[in-house]
C-alpha angles and dihedrals in degrees: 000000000000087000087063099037087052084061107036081066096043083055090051095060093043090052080052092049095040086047096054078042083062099043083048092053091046093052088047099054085052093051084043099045093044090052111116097236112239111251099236109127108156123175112296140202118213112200111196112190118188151156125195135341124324121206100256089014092156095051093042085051106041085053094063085056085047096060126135096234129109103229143355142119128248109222111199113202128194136151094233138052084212091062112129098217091075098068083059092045092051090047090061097042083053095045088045091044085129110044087041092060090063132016094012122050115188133200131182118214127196100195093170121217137339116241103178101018138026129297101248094048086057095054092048093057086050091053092044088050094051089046118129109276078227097048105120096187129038113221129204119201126161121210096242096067129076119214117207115230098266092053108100095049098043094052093046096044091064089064083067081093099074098195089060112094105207148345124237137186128178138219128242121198113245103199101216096196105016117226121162093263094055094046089054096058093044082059092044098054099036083073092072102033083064088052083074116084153106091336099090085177091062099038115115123195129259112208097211086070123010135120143200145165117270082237093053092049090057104037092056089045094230086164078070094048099050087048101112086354128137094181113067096173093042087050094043092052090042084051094050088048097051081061092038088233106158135237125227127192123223112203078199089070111044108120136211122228101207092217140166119182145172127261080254098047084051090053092042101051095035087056099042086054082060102041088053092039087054092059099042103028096024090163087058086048086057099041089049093057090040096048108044098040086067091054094059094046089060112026098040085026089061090044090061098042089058093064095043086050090053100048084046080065082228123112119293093180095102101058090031101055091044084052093049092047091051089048093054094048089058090047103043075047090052089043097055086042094058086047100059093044091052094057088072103029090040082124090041096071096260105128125156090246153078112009097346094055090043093049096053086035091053114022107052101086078061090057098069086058083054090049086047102060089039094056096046087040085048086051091055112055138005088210115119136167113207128162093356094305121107117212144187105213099209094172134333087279099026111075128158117215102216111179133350129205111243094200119053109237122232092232120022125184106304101225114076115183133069115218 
C-alpha cells in the first residue's frame, strides 16, 4: 500500500509539472502565431514523396498549388509509374495549367524501388536530385497532410535566421467521421506533438512538414544520413544534431491529416512509431515503457484497489480521490493542448469542443495502455509493413527490404510518416 501510495504522489507532481509544460505551450503557439513573418520567400523546392491513395488525397494535393508563396516547384515522388495516385496528381497539374505555367513549376518523378533504405527515403534523395538548380530551400511534405494556405511562408521565413537549421511543423489527426478508433489516435499522437516547443535545441523534424536551406542540406550531410535509413525525419534530425544546427517549431505550420481508421490500423501505425522509435531513440523507447507502465500500476492499480476496497465493505476515498486528481491534471493538460492547436487548424475542424474536446478530455489515460503495448511489441520485434513494404530495421542506417507488392494497391495505409 505505501508503494502505491509513494507513486500515486509522484504521479501527482509529474501531472503539475506536465500541466505548467501545457500553459507554457499554449502561450508559445500565441507568441508564435502574433509574430509578423519575416519576408523572406526565395525560391523553393516541394518534394512530395508518396505511395498509394490517401484518404482526401485530392483535397491534401490541390492545397500545396493554393500556397501564399511567390514562387516555387512541387516535386511528386513515387517508386511506380501504376501508382494511383498519379491519376490524381495529373488531374491537379491539369486543373492548375495556368498557375503552373507561372509561379508554380511541377515534375513528376518515378524513382522505382528502394533496395537498402525505405521507400520513402528513396524517393526523398530522386526528388532532391531533380531539384531547380535555383532553388535556395528544400522542402519535405507527406499526402496525407493538408497544409493550410499560409503554410509554406510561414515554414520557409523562419530560415531567414541562417543559424537555424531547420524548420518543423507537426500533424494532428483530424477524425472525419469520428469513430472510437480515430479519436484514439488523435489522443496518441497529440501527446508528441506536445513534446515540440520553445527548446530549439530539443526539437526533432517531422518530414510531412519541415524545411531547410539548400546550404544547410548539404553542410549537415543528410545525403549520408539517409543513406540505409527508413526513417527520413529520425536521420535528418540526427544529421542536424551532429552539426548542432538547431530546430525550431512553427505553430503556423502545424497540419492536419483528415483520417479515419480501423481499431487494427490504429494498432498498426501507433506500433510501427514505436518500432522505428526503438532503433533510432532507443532511450525514448525505454522512457516510454518506463514511464507508462507505471501509469497503469497506479492509475489502473488505484482503480482496482478501490474496488477491492468497496467489496471489502472498507473506504475506498483515499486511493480514489489520488486517482481522480491524476486523471484531471491530464485532462486540464489535454484541454490546454487542444486549445492551442485550435488557434492554427480553427478552419480545419479542431475546436476545443463537442466530441473532439470530450475525446482528448476522456481517452488519454487509455492511451498509455496503447503506449504500453507499442513499446513491449516493439521489443519484441524490428519487423514493420508500411506502405505495402515489409522491413527488418537492423540500425538507423542498416534496413532490409523484405518483401515488396508487385501490384500497387488502390488504398495503402493512410498514415504516411514514422516518428
Amino acid at each position: 500500500m505505501g508503494t502505491f501510495y509513494f507513486f500515486a504522489t509522484l504521479l501527482i507532481l509529474q501531472g503539475l509539472i506536465s500541466l505548467r509544460g501545457g500553459w507554457r505551450w499554449l502561450a508559445y503557439f500565441r507568441r508564435e502565431l502574433q509574430r509578423t513573418l519575416p519576408d523572406y520567400a526565395p525560391f523553393a523546392s516541394v518534394i512530395v514523396p508518396f505511395r498509394g491513395l490517401d484518404q482526401a488525397l485530392d483535397e491534401n494535393l490541390r492545397a500545396l498549388f493554393a500556397q501564399d508563396y511567390p514562387r516555387y516547384e512541387i516535386i511528386f515522388v513515387t517508386d511506380s509509374a501504376n501508382d494511383p495516385a498519379l491519376r490524381v496528381i495529373e488531374s491537379l497539374r491539369a486543373a492548375h495549367a495556368d498557375l503552373t505555367a507561372g509561379a508554380v513549376a511541377t515534375h513528376v518523378i518515378i524513382a522505382g524501388p528502394a533496395n537498402d533504405c525505405g521507400q520513402k527515403v528513396h524517393n526523398l534523395r530522386a526528388g532532391i536530385g531533380a531539384c531547380d538548380p535555383l532553388s535556395e530551400v528544400f522542402v519535405f511534405v507527406d499526402t496525407d497532410a493538408r497544409p493550410r494556405r499560409v503554410w509554406l511562408r510561414a515554414l520557409v521565413a523562419t530560415l531567414v535566421d541562417e543559424h537555424i537549421g531547420a524548420a518543423t511543423g507537426y500533424r494532428w489527426f483530424v477524425p472525419v467521421n469520428g469513430g472510437f478508433s480515430s479519436h484514439l489516435r488523435s489522443v496518441w499522437n497529440a501527446s508528441i506533438a506536445s513534446a515540440l516547443g520553445h527548446s530549439n535545441t530539443q526539437n526533432f523534424c517531422w518530414g510531412g512538414s519541415t524545411a531547410l536551406r539548400r546550404t544547410t542540406f548539404a553542410r549537415a550531410d543528410v545525403l549520408a544520413h539517409w543513406r540505409g535509413a527508413l526513417s527520413d525525419d529520425f536521420a535528418l534530425t540526427r544529421a542536424l544534431k551532429a552539426a548542432q544546427l538547431p530546430i525550431h517549431f512553427a505553430p503556423y505550420c502545424l497540419t492536419a491529416s483528415h483520417e479515419d481508421c480501423s481499431f487494427s490500423e490504429l494498432l498498426e501505425f501507433t506500433t510501427r512509431q514505436l518500432k522505428i522509435t526503438r532503433v533510432y531513440a532507443p532511450h525514448l523507447w525505454r522512457i516510454v515503457l518506463a514511464s507508462n507502465l507505471l501509469f497503469i500500476f497506479v492509475f489502473y492499480g488505484g482503480l482496482a484497489l478501490a474496488l477491492v476496497r468497496v467489496w471489502r465493505g472498507t473506504s475506498a476515498a483515499l486511493p480514489l480521490a489520488l486517482v481522480g486528481c491524476i486523471f484531471l491534471l491530464g485532462a486540464a493538460k489535454a484541454y490546454m493542448r487542444l486549445r492551442a492547436v485550435a488557434l492554427p487548424l480553427a478552419n480545419e475542424g479542431v475546436r476545443a469542443r463537442g466530441a473532439t474536446l470530450l475525446a482528448h478530455l476522456c481517452l488519454w489515460p487509455l492511451t498509455s495502455a496503447l503506449y504500453t503495448y507499442n513499446a513491449v511489441a516493439a521489443g519484441l520485434s524490428r519487423c514493420i509493413t508500411w506502405r505495402g513494404i515489409a522491413y527488418e530495421l537492423k540500425s538507423p542506417n542498416e534496413t532490409i527490404v523484405l518483401a515488396q507488392s508487385t501490384q500497387m494497391p488502390e488504398q495503402l495505409e493512410s498514415t504516411q510518416t514514422p516518428d
